[in-house]
N, C-alpha and C positions, 0 to 999 in steps of 0.2 A: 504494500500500500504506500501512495505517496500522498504528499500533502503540500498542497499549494498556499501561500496564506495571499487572501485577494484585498484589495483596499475596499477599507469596510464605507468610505464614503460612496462607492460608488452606486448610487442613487436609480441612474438611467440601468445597469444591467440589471439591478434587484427587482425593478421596474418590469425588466421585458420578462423576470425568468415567470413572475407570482402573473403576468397576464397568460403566459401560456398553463399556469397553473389553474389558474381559473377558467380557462377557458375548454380546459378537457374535464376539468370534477364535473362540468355539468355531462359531461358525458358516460365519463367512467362513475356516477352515482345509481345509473339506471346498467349497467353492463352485465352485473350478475341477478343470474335467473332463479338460481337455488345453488343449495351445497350442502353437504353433512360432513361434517366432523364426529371427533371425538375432543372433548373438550375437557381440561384439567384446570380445575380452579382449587387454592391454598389459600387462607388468609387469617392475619394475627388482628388480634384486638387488645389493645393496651393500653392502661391508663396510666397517664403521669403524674396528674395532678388529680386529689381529692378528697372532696371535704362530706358531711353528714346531708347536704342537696344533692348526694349524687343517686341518693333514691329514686330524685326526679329525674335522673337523665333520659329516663324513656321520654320524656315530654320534648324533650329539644331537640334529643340525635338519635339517629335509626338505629338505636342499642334496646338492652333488656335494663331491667331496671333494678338496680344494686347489682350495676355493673362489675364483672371481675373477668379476669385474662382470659382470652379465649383464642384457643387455635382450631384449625379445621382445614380439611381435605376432601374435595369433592370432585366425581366422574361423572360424566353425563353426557350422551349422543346429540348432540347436537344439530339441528335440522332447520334452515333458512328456506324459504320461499319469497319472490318477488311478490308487493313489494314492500313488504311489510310483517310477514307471518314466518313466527321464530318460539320451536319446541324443544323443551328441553327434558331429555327422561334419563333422569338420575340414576345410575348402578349404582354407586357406592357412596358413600359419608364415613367421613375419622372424624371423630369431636373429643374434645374433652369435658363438651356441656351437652345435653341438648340439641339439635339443631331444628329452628321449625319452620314451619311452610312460610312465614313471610317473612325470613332472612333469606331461603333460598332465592326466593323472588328477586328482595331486592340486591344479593349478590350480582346474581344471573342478569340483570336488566343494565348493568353497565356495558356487557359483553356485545349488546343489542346495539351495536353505534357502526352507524357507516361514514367516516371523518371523508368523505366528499359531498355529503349532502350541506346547503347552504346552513342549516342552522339542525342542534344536536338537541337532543332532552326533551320534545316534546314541545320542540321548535322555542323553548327557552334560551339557548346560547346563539351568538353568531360565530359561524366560524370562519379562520380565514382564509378559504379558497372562495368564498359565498361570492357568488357575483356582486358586485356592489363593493368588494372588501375593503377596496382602498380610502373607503367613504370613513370606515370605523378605526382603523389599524395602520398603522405605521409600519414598513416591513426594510429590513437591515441586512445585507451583507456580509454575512461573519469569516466565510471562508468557504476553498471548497475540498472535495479531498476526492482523490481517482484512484479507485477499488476492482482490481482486476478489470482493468478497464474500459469500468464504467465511471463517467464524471458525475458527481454526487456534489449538491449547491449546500452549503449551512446555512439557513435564513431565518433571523428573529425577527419576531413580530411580538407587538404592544398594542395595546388600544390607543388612540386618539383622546377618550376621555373615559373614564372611570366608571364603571359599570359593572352589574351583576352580568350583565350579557355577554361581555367580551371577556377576552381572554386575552392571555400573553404566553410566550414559549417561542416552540424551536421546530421547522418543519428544514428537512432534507429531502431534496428533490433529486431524481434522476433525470440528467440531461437528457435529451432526443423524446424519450415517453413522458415525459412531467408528471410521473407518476410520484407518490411520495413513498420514501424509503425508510422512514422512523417519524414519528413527531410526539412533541413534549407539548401538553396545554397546562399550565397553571389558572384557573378560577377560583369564584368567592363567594362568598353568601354572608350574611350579617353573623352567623354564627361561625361557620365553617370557610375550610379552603381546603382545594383538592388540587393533586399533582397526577395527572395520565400519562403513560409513555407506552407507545406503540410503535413494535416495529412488522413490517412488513417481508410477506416471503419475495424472494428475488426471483424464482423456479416461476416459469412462463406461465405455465399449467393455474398458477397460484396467487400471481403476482400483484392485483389489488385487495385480497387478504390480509388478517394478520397472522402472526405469527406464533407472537407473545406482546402481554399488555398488562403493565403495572398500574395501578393507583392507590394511591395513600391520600386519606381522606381526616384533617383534624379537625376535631369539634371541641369547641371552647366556650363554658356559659355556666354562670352559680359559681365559679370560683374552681371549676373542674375542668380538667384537661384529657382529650380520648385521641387514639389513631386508632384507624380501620387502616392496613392494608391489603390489598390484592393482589396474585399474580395467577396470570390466565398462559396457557398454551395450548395450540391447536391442532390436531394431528387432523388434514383433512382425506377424504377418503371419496368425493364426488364433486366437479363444479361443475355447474351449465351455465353459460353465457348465451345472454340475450342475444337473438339473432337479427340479423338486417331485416326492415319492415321498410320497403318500398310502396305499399300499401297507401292511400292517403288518410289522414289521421281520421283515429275513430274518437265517439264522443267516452269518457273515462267513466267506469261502471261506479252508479253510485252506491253499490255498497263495497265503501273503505274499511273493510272489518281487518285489525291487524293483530294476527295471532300474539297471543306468549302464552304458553303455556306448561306446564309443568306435569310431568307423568314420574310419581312416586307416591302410589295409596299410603303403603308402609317403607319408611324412611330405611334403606337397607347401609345397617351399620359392618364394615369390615374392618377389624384388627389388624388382617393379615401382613405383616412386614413385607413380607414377598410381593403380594397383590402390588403396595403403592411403589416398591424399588422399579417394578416395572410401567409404572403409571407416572410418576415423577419427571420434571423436566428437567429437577435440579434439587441436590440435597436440601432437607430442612435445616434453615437455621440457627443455629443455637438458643436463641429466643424461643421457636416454635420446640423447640425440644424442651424447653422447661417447660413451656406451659404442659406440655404432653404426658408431663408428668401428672399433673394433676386432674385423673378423670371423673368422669361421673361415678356419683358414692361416695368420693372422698371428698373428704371437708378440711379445708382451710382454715388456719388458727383462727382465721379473722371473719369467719362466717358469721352475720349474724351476730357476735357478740356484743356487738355495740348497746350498752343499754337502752340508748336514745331510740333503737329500732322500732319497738310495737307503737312509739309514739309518733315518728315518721310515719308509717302505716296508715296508723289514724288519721294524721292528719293531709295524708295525699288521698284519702277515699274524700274526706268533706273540700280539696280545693284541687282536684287533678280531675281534666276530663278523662273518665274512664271508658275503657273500650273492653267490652266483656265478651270471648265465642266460647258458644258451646255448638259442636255440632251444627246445624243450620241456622242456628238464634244467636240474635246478636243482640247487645248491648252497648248502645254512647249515653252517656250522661255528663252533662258539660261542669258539671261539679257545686255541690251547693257556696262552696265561700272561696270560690275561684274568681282572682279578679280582674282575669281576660275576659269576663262576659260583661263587663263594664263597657259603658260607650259614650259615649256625649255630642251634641248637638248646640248649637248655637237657641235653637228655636222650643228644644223640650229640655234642655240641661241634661245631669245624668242621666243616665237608664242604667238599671242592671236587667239582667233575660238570663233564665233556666230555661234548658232543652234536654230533652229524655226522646231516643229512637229506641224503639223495640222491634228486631222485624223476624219474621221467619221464615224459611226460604222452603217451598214444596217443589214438588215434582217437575220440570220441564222450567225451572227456573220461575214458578210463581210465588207470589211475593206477599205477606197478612206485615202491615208495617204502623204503628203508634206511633204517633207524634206530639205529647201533648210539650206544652210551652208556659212556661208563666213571666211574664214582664211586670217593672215597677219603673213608672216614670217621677222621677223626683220633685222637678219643677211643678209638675200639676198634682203630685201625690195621686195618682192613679193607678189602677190593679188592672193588666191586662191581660187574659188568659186565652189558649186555645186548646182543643181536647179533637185531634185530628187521627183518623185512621183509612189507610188505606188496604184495597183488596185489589193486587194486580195478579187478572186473572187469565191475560192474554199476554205475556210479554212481548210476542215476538210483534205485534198489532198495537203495542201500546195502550193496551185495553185495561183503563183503573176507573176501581168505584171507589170516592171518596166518601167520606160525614165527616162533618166539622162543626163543631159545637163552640161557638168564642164572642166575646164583646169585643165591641169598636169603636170610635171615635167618637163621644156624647155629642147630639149636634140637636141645630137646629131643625123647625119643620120648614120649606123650604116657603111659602105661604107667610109667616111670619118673617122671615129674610126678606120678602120683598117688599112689605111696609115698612121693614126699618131701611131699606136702601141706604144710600149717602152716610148715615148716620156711624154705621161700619166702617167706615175710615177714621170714626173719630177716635182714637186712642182711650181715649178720657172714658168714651163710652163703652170699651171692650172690658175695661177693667171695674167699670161698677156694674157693670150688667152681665160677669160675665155668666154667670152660671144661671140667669132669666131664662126662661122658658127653653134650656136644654132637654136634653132627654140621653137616657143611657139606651148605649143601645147592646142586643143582644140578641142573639141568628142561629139559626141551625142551619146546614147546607147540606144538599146531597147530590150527589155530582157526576155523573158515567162519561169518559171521554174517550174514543178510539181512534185508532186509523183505518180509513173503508182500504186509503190507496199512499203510496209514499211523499208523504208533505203534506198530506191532506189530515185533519183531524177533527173531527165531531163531535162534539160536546154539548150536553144537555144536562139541566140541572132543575131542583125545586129548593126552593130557599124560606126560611119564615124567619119572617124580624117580629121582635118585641122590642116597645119604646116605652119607656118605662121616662116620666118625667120628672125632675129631681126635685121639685117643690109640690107636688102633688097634682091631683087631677087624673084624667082620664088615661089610658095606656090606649098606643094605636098597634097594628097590627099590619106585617104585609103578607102575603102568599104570593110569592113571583115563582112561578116556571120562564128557564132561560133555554134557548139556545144558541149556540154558538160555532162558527168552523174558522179554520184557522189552515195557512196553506203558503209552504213553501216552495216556489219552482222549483224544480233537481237539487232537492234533500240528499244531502249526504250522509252518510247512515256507518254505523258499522255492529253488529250484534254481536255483545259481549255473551256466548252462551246463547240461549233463546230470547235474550233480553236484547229490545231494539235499543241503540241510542245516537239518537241524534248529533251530528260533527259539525258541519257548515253548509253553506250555501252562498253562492256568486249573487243571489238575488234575493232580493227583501221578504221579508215574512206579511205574510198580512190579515187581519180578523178582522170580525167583526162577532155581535153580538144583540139578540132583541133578548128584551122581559117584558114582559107584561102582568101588571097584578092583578088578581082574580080578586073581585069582592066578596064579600059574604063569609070569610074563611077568618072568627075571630074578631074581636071587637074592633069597632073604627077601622076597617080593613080599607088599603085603599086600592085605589082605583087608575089607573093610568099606565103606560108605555112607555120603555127606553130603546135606546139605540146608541150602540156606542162601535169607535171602530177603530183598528190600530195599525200603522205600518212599520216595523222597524229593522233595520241591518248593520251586520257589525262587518267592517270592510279593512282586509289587512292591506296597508299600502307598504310597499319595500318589506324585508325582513324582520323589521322592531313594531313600525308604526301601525294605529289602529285606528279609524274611522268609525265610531257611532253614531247613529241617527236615529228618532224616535217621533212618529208624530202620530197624533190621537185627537180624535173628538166624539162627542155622544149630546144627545139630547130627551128631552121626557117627552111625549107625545100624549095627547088624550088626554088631558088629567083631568078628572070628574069630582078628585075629592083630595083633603090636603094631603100632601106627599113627602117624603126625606129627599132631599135630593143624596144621591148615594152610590158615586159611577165607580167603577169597576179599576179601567185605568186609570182616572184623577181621582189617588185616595192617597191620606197620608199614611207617612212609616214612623212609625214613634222610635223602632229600635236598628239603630244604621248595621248599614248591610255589611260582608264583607267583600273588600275589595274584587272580590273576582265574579261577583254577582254582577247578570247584565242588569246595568240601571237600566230606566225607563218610567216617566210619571213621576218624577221626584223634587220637588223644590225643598230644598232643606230650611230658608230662612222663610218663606209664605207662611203666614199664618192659621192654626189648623180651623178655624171658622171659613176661610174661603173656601175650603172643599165642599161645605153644604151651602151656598148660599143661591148659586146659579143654580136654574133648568139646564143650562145648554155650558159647553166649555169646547177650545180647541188649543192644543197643547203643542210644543215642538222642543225636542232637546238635538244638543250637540255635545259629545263628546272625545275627543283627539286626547290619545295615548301613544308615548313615547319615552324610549330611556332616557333619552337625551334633549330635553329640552332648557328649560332655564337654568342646570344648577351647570348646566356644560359651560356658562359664566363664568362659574369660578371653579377656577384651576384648584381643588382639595380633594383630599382622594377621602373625604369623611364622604363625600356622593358615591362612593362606591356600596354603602349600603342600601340606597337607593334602588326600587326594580325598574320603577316606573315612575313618571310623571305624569301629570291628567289635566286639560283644561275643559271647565265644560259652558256651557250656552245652554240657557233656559229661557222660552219665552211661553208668557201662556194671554187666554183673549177668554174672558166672562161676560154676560154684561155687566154686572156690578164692578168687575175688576178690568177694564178694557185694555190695561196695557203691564204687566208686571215682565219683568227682565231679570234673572239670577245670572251672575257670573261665577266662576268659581276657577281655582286652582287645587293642586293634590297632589301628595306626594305617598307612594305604599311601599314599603318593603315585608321581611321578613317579618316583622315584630311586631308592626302596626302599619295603619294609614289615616292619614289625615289632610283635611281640606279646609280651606276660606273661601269661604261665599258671600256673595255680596248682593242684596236686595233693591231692586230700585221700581217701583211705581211709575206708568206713565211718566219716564224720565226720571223723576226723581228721587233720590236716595233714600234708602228707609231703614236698612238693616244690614250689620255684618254678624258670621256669627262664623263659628267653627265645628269639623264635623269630627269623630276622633272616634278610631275603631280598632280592637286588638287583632290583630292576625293568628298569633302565638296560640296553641291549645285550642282552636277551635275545630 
C-alpha cells in the first residue's frame, strides 16, 4: 500500500470527487434486489458512571432498568428484499442476562441502513451523499491512499450548522466507481451521541454491501453514564441486482408495507465454545470476557442491596410512565406524580393530564383498547375527563367502533351569544360575567368508521349532549346522528401484520361532515343542522423541510330551536399536544368563548418546519439540541370575530417543545402567550 498525502485545501477536487459521489448513490441506493446473509452480531453494555437515578434509566436510554454489564452474542439468517422488507430469524443467543424481544429488535434495526439513501432512520438524518449535500455539509480533502491498485479518496465532512440531523465523519471513496469503501458518521441527540463505522466488501459479486459495522452509542442523563456497543459481520451467501427496466415508468404501488421482522418463538440459548469459535469474526474482548463471567443465576455483590431500593421502586410506579406486556395485553400508564405530563399554555396556564391505554390484541390482529384520561386545568380550576374505548374489529379495513363518555368546554347557548354581540370584546365584561348563563357540558359518543376502498373512509356516528347550566334552571338536550367521509387520492399505506396504517400522500386529505339533531329525544332537545368540512396536507419540500396546510369551515343550518354552537374542527384543546401530533384547528392565544359564539366559522393555518431556520443565526453548537424549528400562520373569519390572526414561532427537541404566539384582532394586538410541552416519558 502506498500513501499519497494530497493538499487538504484543495476545494475544487473534493468538489468534483463528492459530485460524482452523489450523483451514483442515487443510483447505487435502488441497485440491490435482495440478499441473504448470515449475520453475526456481539455487543457490550457498560456503565461508567452511577448514581441511585439509575433505576430510571429505562426512561431515557434503550436499556433495562437497574442497569448492570451486559455482554451478548447473537446469529441470525438474515434476508433483504427491495425495497424495504428485512427478516431476521435468530439461531443462536450467548447472554449473561436475559435477552428479550425488544432489545433484539432494537439491536437488529441499526443493521437495516442502506448509507446511499438520501437520508437514514426513518428519514430523521441527512446524509452526505443526499443530493442537495453540499447545501448542509462542508466536505475536506484529507488525503488519499492506493491499495492494490485501487485509488481510495479520504474525505471529511461537517455540517454547515449544528443539528440533530447532520452529521460529521469520514467517507472513503473509490476512484473510477464512486462507490464508498469504509465511512465513519458521528451524530447526536440531547441525551446521547453515536459513533458508526462501516466498511464495505471490495469482491464485485458484493461490492455495495457491508462487511462489518461498529457503533458505540453513549447515553448521559441523572448524573449516569452508559455505552452500548456493536459489532456486526456478514457472511453473505445470495445477491440479486436490480435489473435494467427500459420499460416506461410505472405508477409506485401504494402499499409501502416494509418488513422487519423477527422469527424466534423460543429465544435459542447456546453455551457451546465450539459453536461461537466458528461463528466469530474476531476474538472476545477482555471486557466481554468479564462480563461472561457473570451469568444468569448469579448474583452480584451489588445486586439489589442498596437499601434505598424498595423505595426507588415505589416511587418510579407513582412518577414513571409505565409500560406493562403480558402476553397480548398491554399496559401505558403515564404515571400518577410524573411531571412530564405537565404543560402550559399562554391562554389556560398549567395543565396536568393522566392517561391509562389498556388494549388486547385477538386473532388476525384485532384490537379491545381503553382509553380513559383525566385533565386538571389550573387557570380555570376545571376537571376534564374522558372514558374512551375502542373495538377494532377489521384491521386490515380500518374498521373501529368507538364510545366515549367525556365533558367539554362549558359554553354558551349560541342564541344568547348573539344578543350579547359586541359586548364580547369587552374585556371588563368577560370577567364579571364570566361564568353567566354557561352551561357544563357532557356527551356520550358512539362512532363506527371504515374503509369501503383505499383513502376512502366512512364514518357514522350518534352523539347525546347534556347541558347542564351552572347557576341553575333548565338542562337542554341534543340527539345528533352524524355522518361523515373522508378521502385521500393515492393513500399510501403499509400493513403492519393485518393492521392497515396509513404513510403519506402527494395530495391533500379532504372531509366533510353533516348532523343533524332529532327532537323529541330528552328534554329541551334541539332542533337544527350542521355542516362542516376540512382540507389539509403535510408537504415535504427538500430533505429536512415541511409544508403544513389546514383549512376548515362549517355552518348550522335549520335551527328551529336554541342550539350550542359546537363544531367539530373549531374546538379548543385545553391540554397541548405533542410535538409530533398533526396540528390542525388550533389557536393557542383565542379565547375559549369564541368557539361557541358563531353559527358559521372559516379557518386556515400554516405551518413550515425546519432544522434550520432562525437559530442557524447564531453560530452555538447549544442548537445542536435543537430537532426542529416551527413557524406557524393562523387566520380565522366568525361573524362576531371577522378578523383574528395568530403568529407563532417553536422550537422541539428531545426533552420538550415550546412556542410564542402572538394574538392580534382585526389588526390589532391583543395577546402573547407561550405554549410548553414535555416530550421526555410520554
Amino acid at each position: 500500500m502506498t500513501t499519497q498525502a494530497s493538499r487538504k485545501g484543495d476545494r475544487s477536487q473534493v468538489d468534483s470527487v463528492m459530485r460524482h459521489v452523489v450523483a451514483n448513490a442515487a443510483l447505487y441506493e435502488q441497485a440491490v434486489a435482495s440478499y441473504e446473509a448470515e449475520v453475526y452480531v456481539k455487543g457490550l453494555t457498560t456503565v461508567q458512571k452511577k448514581n441511585l437515578l439509575l433505576y430510571f434509566a429505562n426512561l431515557v436510554f434503550p436499556v433495562e432498568s437497574n442497569q448492570k454489564e451486559t455482554a451478548f452474542e447473537m446469529v441470525s439468517d438474515f434476508r433483504y428484499e427491495a425495497p424495504g422488507n428485512y427478516h431476521h430469524d435468530i439461531r443462536a443467543i450467548n447472554s449473561n442476562r436475559p435477552f428479550r424481544a425488544r432489545k433484539q429488535k432494537e439491536v437488529l434495526s441499526f443493521i437495516n441502513l442502506n448509507v446511499y439513501s438520501p437520508t437514514i432512520y426513518d428519514k430523521g438524518i441527512i446524509m452526505p451523499v443526499a443530493r442537495g449535500a453540499f447545501r448542509y455539509y462542508n466536505f475536506y480533502l484529507e488525503g488519499t491512499e492506493d491499495i492494490a491498485g485501487i485509488r481510495i479518496y479520504h474525505i471529511r465532512f461537517s455540517p454547515k450548522q449544528w443539528s440533530q440531523k447532520l452529521l460529521d465523519g469520514e467517507l472513503y471513496i473509490i476512484d473510477k466507481s464512486w462507490t464508498i469503501d469504509r465511512i465513519v458518521i458521528n451524530g447526536l441527540s440531547t441525551l446521547s451521541e453515536f459513533t458508526l463505522q462501516m466498511r464495505f466488501s471490495r469482491d464485485r459479486r458484493y461490492f455495495l454491501l457491508p462487511e462489518e459495522a461498529d457503533l458505540k452509542a453513549h447515553f448521559h442523563a441523572l448524573g449516569n453514564k452508559l455505552t452500548n456497543s456493536y459489532h456486526v459481520a456478514f457472511r453473505y451467501r445470495a445477491v440479486t441486482w436490480t435489473e435494467e427496466d427500459n420499460e416506461p415508468p410505472q405508477p409506485k404501488p401504494l402499499d409501502r408495507t416494509r418488513y422487519f421482522s423477527l422469527s424466534s418463538d423460543t429465544i435459542p440459548i447456546v453455551r457451546d465454545t465450539a459453536y461461537w469459535l466458528s461463528k466469530r469474526d474476531a476474538a472476545p474482548t477482555p471486557e466481554e470476557l468479564n462480563v461472561y463471567r457473570l451469568l444468569p443465576g448469579q448474583s452480584s455483590a451489588t445486586t439489589d442491596s442498596n437499601s434505598f431500593t424498595p423505595y426507588l421502586k415505589m416511587t418510579g410506579r407513582l412518577t414513571n410512565t409505565m409500560n406493562l406486556d403480558y402476553k397480548t395485553t398491554r399496559v401505558k400508564y403515564s404515571g400518577l406524580l410524573n411531571p412530564f405530563q405537565l404543560g402550559y399554555s399562554g391562554s389556560n396556564g398549567f395543565t396536568y393530564h393522566q392517561r391509562i391505554r389498556i388494549s388486547k390484541t385477538f386473532a388476525r390482529d384485532r384490537q379491545l383498547r381503553f382509553r380513559p384520561e383525566l385533565g386538571y386545568v389550573f387557570k380555570r380550576r376545571q376537571l376534564f375527563f374522558k372514558l374512551a374505548a375502542d373495538w377494532e374489529y377489521l384491521p386490515s379495513r380500518m374498521g373501529v367502533l368507538s364510545l366515549i363518555a367525556a365533558n367539554d368546554n362549558p359554553s354558551y347557548p349560541a342564541g344568547v351569544m348573539a344578543k350579547i354581540g359586541q359586548q364580547l370584546q369587552d374585556s371588563v365584561f368577560q370577567l364579571a360575567d364570566e361564568r353567566h348563563n354557561k352551561f357544563h357540558h357532557y356527551y356520550v359518543d358512539l362512532r363506527n368508521s371504515i374503509e369501503p376502498a383505499n383513502g376512502l373512509r366512512l364514518e357514522a356516528g350518534l352523539s347525546l349532549h347534556r347541558r347542564v347550566p351552572t347557576t341553575g334552571g333548565g338542562t337542554f338536550h341534543d340527539f345528533t346522528p352524524s355522518v361523515g367521509l373522508t378521502y385521500t387520492p393515492r393513500q399510501y399505506y403499509w400493513m403492519d401484520g393485518y393492521r392497515k396504517e396509513y404513510l403519506y400522500s402527494h395530495f391533500p386529505t379532504f372531509s366533510i361532515e353533516v348532523v343533524q339533531a332529532i327532537p323529541g329525544v330528552g328534554q329541551r332537545a334541539g332542533n337544527y343542522g350542521r355542516v362542516e368540512t376540512d382540507m389539509h396536507q403535510s408537504i415535504r419540500i427538500g430533505l429536512s423541510q415541511r409544508l403544513n396546510y389546514h383549512l376548515s369551515g362549517g355552518f348550522y343550518f335549520n335551527r328551529r330551536s336554541l342550539y350550542f354552537s359546537d363544531f367539530r374542527y373549531f374546538a379548543r384543546r385545553y391540554f397541548p399536544e405533542s410535538w409530533d401530533d398533526r396540528f390542525g384547528g388550533v389557536f393557542n392565544q383565542l379565547k375559549g368563548e369564541w368557539y361557541n359564539v358563531s353559527d358559521s366559522y372559516v379557518q386556515g393555518h400554516l405551518m413550515f418546519e425546519s432544522p434550520l431556520l432562525l437559530l442557524q443565526l447564531f453560530k452555538t453548537r447549544h442548537a445542536r439540541y435543537v430537532v426542529s424549528e416551527r413557524l406557524y400562520l393562523g387566520q380565522l373569519w366568525t361573524p362576531s370575530l371577522p378578523c383574528y390572526t395568530e403568529l407563532g414561532y417553536g422550537v422541539g427537541s428531545d426533552l420538550f417543545n415550546v412556542g410564542v404566539f402572538a394574538g392580534f384582532e382585526q389588526g390589532r394586538y391583543r395577546s402573547v402567550g407561550v405554549k410548553l410541552t414535555f416530550e421526555l416519558f410520554q
